[in-house]
N, C-alpha and C positions, 0 to 999 in steps of 0.2 A: 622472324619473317612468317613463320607458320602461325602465330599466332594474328599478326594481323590479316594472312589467308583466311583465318576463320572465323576473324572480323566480320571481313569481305564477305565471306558466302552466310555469316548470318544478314547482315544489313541487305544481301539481295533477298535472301528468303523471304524474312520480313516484309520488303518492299513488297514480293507477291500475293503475299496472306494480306497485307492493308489494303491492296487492289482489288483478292478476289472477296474480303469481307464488304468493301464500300460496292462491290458488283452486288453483291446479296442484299444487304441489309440498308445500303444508304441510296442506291443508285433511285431515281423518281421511274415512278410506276404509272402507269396508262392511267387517263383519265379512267374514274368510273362510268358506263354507261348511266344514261337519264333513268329514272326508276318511274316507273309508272304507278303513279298514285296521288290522290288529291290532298290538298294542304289538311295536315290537322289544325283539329280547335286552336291548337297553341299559338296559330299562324293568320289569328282574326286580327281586324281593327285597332288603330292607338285609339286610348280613351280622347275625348277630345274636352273635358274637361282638366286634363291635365297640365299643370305647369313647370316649368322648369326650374332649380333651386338658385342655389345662392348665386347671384353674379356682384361685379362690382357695385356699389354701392346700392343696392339691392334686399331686402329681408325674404329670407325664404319662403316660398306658397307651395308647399304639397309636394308631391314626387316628380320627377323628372317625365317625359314624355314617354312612354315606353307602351309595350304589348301590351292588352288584359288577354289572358292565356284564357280566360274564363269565356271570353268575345269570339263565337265562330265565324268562319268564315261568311256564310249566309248574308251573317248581319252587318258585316264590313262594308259601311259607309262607299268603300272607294268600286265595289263591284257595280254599284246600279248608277255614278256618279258621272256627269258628262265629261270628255276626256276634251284636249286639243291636240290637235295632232303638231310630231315634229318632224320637220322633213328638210334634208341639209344633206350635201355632198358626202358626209361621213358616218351623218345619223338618221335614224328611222325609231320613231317613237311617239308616245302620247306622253302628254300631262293629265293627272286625274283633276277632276274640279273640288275631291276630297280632299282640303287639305292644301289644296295646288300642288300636288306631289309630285316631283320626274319618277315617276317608275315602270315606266317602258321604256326599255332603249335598247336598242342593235347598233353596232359597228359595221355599216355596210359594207365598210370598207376589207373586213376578213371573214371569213369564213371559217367552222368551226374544224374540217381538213381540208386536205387536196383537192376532195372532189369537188370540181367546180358547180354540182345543185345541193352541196352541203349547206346546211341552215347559216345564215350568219349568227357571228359572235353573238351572245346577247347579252349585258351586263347588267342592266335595271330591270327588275321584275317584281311586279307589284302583290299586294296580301290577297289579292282573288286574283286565282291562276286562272289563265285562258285556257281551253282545250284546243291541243294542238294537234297535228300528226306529226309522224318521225321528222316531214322532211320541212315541218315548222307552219306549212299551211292551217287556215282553221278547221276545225270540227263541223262536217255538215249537222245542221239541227237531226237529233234522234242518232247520229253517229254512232260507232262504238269502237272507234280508233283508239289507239294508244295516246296518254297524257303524256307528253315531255315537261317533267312538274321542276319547277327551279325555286330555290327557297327566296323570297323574299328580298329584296335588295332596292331602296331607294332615296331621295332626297329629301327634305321637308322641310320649309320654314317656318316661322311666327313671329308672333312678339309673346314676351315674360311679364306677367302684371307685377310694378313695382309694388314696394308695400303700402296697403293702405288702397288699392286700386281690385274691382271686382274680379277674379279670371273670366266669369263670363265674357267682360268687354272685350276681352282681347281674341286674336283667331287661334285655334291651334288646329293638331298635325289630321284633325279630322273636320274640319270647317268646311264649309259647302260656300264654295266661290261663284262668281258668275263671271263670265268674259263681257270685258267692260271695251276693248277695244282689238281686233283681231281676230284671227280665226285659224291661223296656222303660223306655228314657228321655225322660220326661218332665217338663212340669212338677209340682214335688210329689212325682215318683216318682224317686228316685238311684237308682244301678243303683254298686252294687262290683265289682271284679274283684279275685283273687288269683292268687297264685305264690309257692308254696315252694321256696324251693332246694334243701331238704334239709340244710343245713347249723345250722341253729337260726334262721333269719332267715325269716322270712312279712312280702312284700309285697303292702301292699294298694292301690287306686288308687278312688277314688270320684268318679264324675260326675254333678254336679247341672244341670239346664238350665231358665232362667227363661221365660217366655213368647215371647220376645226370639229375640236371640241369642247371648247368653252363655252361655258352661259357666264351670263351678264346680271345678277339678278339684283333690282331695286325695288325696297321695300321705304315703304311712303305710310306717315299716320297724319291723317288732317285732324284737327280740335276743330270743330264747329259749335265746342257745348261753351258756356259758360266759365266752367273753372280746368285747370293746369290739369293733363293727363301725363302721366309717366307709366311708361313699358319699355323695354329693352328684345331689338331684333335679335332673333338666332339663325342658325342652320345646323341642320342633323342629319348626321347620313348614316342608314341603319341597315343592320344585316342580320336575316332572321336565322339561326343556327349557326353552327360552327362553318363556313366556308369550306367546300372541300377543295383542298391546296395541294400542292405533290411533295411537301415535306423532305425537303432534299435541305439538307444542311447548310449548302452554299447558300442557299437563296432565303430573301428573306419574303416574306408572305405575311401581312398584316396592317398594323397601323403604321401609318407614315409621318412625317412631319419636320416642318421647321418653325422654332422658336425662337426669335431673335437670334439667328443665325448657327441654331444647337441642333442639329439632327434628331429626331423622334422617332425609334423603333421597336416595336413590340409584337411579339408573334399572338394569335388568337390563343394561345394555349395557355399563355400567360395573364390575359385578359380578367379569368377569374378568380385569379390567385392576387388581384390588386389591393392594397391598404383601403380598407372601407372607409366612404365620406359618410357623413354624417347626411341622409335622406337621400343617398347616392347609392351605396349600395358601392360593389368595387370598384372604387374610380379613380381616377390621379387627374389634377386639376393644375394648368399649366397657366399663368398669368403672362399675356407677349406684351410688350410695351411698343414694338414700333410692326415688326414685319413678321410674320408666319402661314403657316396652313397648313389643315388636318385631315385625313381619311386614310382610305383603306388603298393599299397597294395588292394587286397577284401580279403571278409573273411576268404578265405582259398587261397587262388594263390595269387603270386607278381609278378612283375616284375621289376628288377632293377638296375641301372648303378651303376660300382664298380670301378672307376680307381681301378691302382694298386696301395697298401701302401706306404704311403709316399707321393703319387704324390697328389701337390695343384692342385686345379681344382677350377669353376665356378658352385655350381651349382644352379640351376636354377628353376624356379614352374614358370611356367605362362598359359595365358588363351588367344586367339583368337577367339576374339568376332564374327568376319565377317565368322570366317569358321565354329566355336563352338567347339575349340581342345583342350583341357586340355594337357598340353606337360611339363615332365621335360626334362634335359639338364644336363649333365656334359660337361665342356669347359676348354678345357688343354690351358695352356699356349701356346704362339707363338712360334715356331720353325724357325728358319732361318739356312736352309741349303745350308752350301758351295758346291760348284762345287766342281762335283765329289765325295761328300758325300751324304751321307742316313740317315734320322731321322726315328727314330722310336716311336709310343706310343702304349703302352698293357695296354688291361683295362679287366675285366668282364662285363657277362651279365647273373643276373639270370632271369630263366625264369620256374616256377614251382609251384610247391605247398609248401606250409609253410611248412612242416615238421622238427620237433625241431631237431633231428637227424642229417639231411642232413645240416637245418642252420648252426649249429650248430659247424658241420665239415670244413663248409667253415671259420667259424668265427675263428677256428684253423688255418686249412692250403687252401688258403693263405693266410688267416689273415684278414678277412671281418673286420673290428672293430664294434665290439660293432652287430654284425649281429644277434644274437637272441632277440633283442630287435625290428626287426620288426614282432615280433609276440605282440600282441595288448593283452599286462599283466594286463594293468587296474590299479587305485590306487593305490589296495592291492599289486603292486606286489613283493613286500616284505614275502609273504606267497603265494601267487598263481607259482610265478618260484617255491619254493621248492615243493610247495605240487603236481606240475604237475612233476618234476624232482623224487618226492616217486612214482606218480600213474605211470609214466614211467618206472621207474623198477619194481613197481612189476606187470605191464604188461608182459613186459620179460619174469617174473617169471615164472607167470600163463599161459599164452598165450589166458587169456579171458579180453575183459577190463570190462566189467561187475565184474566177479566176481575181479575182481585187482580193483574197485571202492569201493564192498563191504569189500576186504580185507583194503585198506587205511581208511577206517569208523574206524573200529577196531584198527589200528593204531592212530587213531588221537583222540577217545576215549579215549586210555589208557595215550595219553599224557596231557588230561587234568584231570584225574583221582582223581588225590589229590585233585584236587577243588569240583569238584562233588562227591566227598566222603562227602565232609565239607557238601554241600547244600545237599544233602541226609538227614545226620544226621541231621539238623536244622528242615527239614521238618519232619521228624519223630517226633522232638521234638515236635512240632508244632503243627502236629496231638493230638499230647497228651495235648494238652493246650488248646483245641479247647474248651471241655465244660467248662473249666474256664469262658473261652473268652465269649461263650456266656452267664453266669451266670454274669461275668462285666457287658452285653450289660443291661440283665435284669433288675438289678439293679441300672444303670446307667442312662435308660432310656433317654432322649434325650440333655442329658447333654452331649455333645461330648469333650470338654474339660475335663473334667472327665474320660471321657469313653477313650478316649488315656491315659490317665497322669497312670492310674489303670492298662492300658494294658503290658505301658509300662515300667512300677513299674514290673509287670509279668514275662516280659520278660529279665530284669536284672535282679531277682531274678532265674530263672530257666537257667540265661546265653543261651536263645537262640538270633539269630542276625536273624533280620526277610530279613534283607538283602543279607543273604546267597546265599540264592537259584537265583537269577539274577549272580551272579558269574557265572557261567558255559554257561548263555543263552548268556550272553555278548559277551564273549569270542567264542560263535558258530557263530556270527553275522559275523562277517569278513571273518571268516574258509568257513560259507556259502555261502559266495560274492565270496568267492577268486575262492574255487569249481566250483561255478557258472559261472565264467570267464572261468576257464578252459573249463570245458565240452562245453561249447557254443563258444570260437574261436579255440579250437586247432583242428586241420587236422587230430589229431591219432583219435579220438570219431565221428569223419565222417563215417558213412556205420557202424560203432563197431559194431557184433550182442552181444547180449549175450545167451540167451536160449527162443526155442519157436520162437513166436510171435516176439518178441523185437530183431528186425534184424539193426536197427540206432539207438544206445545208445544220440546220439546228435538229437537224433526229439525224439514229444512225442509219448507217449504208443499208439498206432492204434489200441489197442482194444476200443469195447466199449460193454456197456451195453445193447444199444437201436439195436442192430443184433443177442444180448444173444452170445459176444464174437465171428463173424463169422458160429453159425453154421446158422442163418437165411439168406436166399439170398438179402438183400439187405446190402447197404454200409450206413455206421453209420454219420449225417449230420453232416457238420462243420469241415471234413476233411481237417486240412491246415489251420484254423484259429482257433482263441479263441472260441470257438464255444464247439470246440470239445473236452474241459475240461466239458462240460453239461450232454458231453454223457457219463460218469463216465468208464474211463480206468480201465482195473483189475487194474494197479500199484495206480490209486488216492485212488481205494476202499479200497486196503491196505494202504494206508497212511492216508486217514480217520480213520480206525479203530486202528491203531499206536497211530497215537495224541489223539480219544478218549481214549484211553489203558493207556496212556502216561498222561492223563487228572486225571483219577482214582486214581492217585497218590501223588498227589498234594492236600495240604489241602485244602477244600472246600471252598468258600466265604461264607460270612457268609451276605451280604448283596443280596434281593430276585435278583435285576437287575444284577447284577454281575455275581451272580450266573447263572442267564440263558444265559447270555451272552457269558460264561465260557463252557454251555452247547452245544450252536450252532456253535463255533470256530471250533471244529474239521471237520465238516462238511461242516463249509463253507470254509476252507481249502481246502478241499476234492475237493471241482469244482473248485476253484479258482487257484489251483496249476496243476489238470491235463492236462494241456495244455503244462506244462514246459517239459526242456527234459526230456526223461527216464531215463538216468543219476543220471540226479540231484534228481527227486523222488528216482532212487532208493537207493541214497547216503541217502534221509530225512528218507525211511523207517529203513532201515539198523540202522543209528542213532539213530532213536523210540525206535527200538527192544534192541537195545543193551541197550539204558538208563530203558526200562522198567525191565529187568533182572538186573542191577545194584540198583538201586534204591528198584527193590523188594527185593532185598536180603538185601540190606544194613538196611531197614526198618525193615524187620523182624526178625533182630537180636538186632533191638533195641522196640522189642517190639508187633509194629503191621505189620501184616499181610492182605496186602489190599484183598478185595473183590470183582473183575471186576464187578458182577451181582448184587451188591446190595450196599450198604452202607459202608465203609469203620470200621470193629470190631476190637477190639483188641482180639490177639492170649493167652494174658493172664488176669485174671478175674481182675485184680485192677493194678494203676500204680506202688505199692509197689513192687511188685516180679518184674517190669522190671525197679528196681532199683532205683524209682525216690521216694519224699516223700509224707509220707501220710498229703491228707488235707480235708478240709470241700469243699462244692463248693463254699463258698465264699474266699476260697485260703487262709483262714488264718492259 
């Protein structure tokens, strides 16, 4: 017995040291502030010479489309290049005529915090930065505001000159377009761009964008010459530098994708560690036959190429070492159009935020395949899709996700009920066994083979299973992870208030103790990092007092080390969890409260009646009137 004791008090040790190492070392850190500085040289123009490598049925032309590191800003095509503006319920941005590039874009729909004159999100940012001020407005001319500079992030398409075809004719990722019909992209409103090469070939490119955040984009090659032109459409979505991501273990951060129905995930840090293509440079080259689509996931925003269903495509992860561009690629098949004819290819572009909802919708109509799975479900997600799929409606329900958290507690309570009924009653039994147990210890004295074989004689006589009560913790362990996933990647728990103080259900509680809750004027330290689980949140102190509450109820150990062990757990919970989201504590307290009203009752109808303040009594003077039989203390 004393040896499984020090089982016990190792595996809680441990438990504390994995919790307060992932506080340290794993927990995700404050975004960095914007740095104020203008793009380097490295972060000029794509050559627009350039063409893209092998695709199907295709001969290689030259290197893939990427940065010349050598091209400064200055000279970057897209700075002096007329823009169209995009303007839509969710989005705010331009297209460059460089190129026909997306790369302005804002999420008007979030902001970058709480405060409501925070900049919005901004996702697409093009190779000449704008000068901004802090709170995103422009730079008056001769200004000398501070730059909010963001690396580089945008769209691109073309066509690929098949073999035997000049790359001149074709457009690429720096081509000078003209708006051939339109003037603003909206819903309802497409906008075309053109480029003639001069050679008998007119390329046209049309963007359609729905309420959302979907584009629609159709690329059209008319032959007006003489003899058969073949090229092959793309789309490239680029990202200048390493993204800065919050590197938290759970979450994945990177390229995304689906390949005929095979999930694609790869963190940027792996990006340049890829098996080199031959005029690719590190790349992994995925062949889809019927359904897919590729880009870049963070936490909450994607952005991503969809051909349309059905259509095989190339796609693509690779890394450009000399420029430093993390780039997917969708690559259509070659096209060889007759004189006089016109090829067409229609693809998607999302560009937004995760939202399960709107995913969701696409993954219906027009048929994303498998598109709710670039939301980052984790393991579990066999219990995290549904259980986010319940906290989802009865969000709806409510219209709070706070209390729609505490209401799913309650729910997912009464689903494991039958089990936690069982471990209830064991522990009650158990209670009642206790001064046996220790009257064995007494006289058993250090005989431990004994002192179990006596226990356990006890326990098949009074048919309790000491193994009960781990049933319902088990079974919370997963439910907890799954939660835990949810509240920490989904987009709907972003900003969530719920009452008070607790204005982002997905950060932790910003109260603290050491300001006496705000009303003293100074700010509570370790704001934004693990730190600020020290400063004990109202929600940790309620969930301190939950688990000691929750502690009270449980048959005592019976060994001195265990026992204190048992005694400081709720406590060191208490600082070790209040850093996590609000959320999630407020899921663990909700959970507390309800197991401590189930368990008291269930207890007390078999008998005893715990005592928070003092010693655990029974409510009736002997075991005989709560049914069980009468014995001596040596249980005979």
């Amino acid at each position: 017995m004393q040896d499984n004791n020090r089982n016990l008090i190792l595996a809680m040790v441990l438990s504390a040291l994995v919790m307060l190492v992932w506080s340290i070392f794993f927990a995700p850190e404050p975004a960095p502030p914007a740095q104020d500085a203008t793009p380097p040289a490295s972060q000029g123009a794509v050559q627009p010479e350039a063409a893209a490598p092998a695709l199907p049925g295709a001969v290689p032309q030259g290197a893939a489309p990427e940065l010349d590191p050598a091209v400064s800003a200055n000279a970057d095509p897209s700075a002096n290049a007329g823009r169209v503006a995009i303007e839509s319920p969710a989005l705010a941005g331009t297209i460059s005529l460089a190129g026909g590039r997306i790369d302005d874009l804002e999420l008007t729909g979030y902001r970058e915090t709480l405060d409501p004159n925070s900049p919005f999100v901004r996702l697409l940012s093009p190779t000449a930065q704008r000068r901004v001020q802090d709170d995103g407005s422009p730079v008056a001319p001769g200004g000398d505001a501070q730059i909010a500079v963001q690396k580089p992030y945008y769209a691109v398409y073309g066509w690929i000159p098949a073999a035997g075809t000049d790359p001149a004719l074709v457009p690429g990722p720096a081509t000078l377009w003209e708006v051939e019909s339109g003037s603003t992209l909206a819903p309802g409103q497409p906008v075309t761009l053109r480029w003639d090469n001069g050679a008998g070939q007119v390329f046209r490119r049309t963007y359609a964008l729905d309420d959302k955040f979907l584009f629609t984009v159709t690329q059209t090659l008319e032959n007006t010459a003489a003899t058969p032109f073949s090229a092959a459409p793309y789309g490239i979505l680029a990202r200048h530098g390493r993204p800065d991501t919050q590197n938290f273990f759970v979450l994945h951060e990177g390229v995304v994708g689906m390949t005929d129905g095979k999930l694609l995930e790869e963190k940027y840090k792996n990006l340049p560690d890829l098996d080199p293509v031959a005029g690719e440079g590190p790349a992994q080259l995925i062949e889809v036959q019927e359904n897919g689509w590729i880009g870049f996931t963070d936490k909450y925003w994607m952005t991503t190429l969809a051909p349309a269903p059905g259509q095989s495509f190339t796609a693509v992860v690779k890394y450009a070492p000399g420029a430093d561009i993390y780039q997917t690629e969708a690559r259509m098949p070659v096209q060889t159009v007759a004189p006089g004819a016109t090829a067409t290819s229609s693809s998607y572009l999302f560009a937004g935020a995760k939202v399960w909802e709107v995913i969701n919708g696409y993954q219906e109509n027009p048929g994303i395949d498998r598109f709710v799975d670039s939301i980052d479900w984790g393991w579990f997600y066999f219990l995290t899709k549904p259980i986010f799929r319940l906290l989802h409606w009865l969000h709806a329900m409510i219209g709070n996700m706070g209390w729609a958290i505490i209401a799913l507690t309650f729910v997912l309570k009464l689903l494991v009920f039958p089990l936690a009924r069982k471990s209830y009653i064991s522990m009650a039994k158990m209670k009642e066994l206790q001064p046996e147990m220790e009257a064995v210890k007494q006289r058993t004295g250090d005989d431990r083979m004994k002192y179990q074989k006596e226990v356990m004689e006890l326990y098949k006589r009074e048919k309790v299973n000491p193994a009960a009560g781990c049933l319902p913790v088990l079974l919370q362990v997963p439910i907890f992870f799954a939660l835990y996933k949810v509240i920490f990647v989904t987009i709907e728990l972003r900003h969530a208030p719920w009452i008070g103080w607790i204005r982002d259900l997905a950060a932790p509680d910003p109260s603290s103790l050491w300001n006496l809750f705000g009303l003293l004027p100074w700010a509570a330290p370790g704001q934004g990092s693990f730190l600020h689980s020290f400063t004990l949140p109202v929600l940790a102190i309620l969930l301190g007092i939950s688990m000691w509450m929750q502690q009270k109820l449980n048959p005592a150990p019976t060994d001195p080390a265990q026992k204190m062990i048992f005694a400081w757990m709720p406590w060191v919970f208490m600082f070790m969890l209040g850093g996590f989201a609000s959320g999630l504590v407020l899921y663990w307290i909700t959970n507390n409260t309800i197991t401590i009203i189930q368990q008291y009752t269930i207890m007390s109808m078999h008998g005893h009646r715990p005592d928070f303040f003092g010693n655990i009594r029974s409510s009736l003077p002997s075991r005989g009137k709560a049914g069980g039989k009468s014995r001596d203390k040596g249980g005979k």
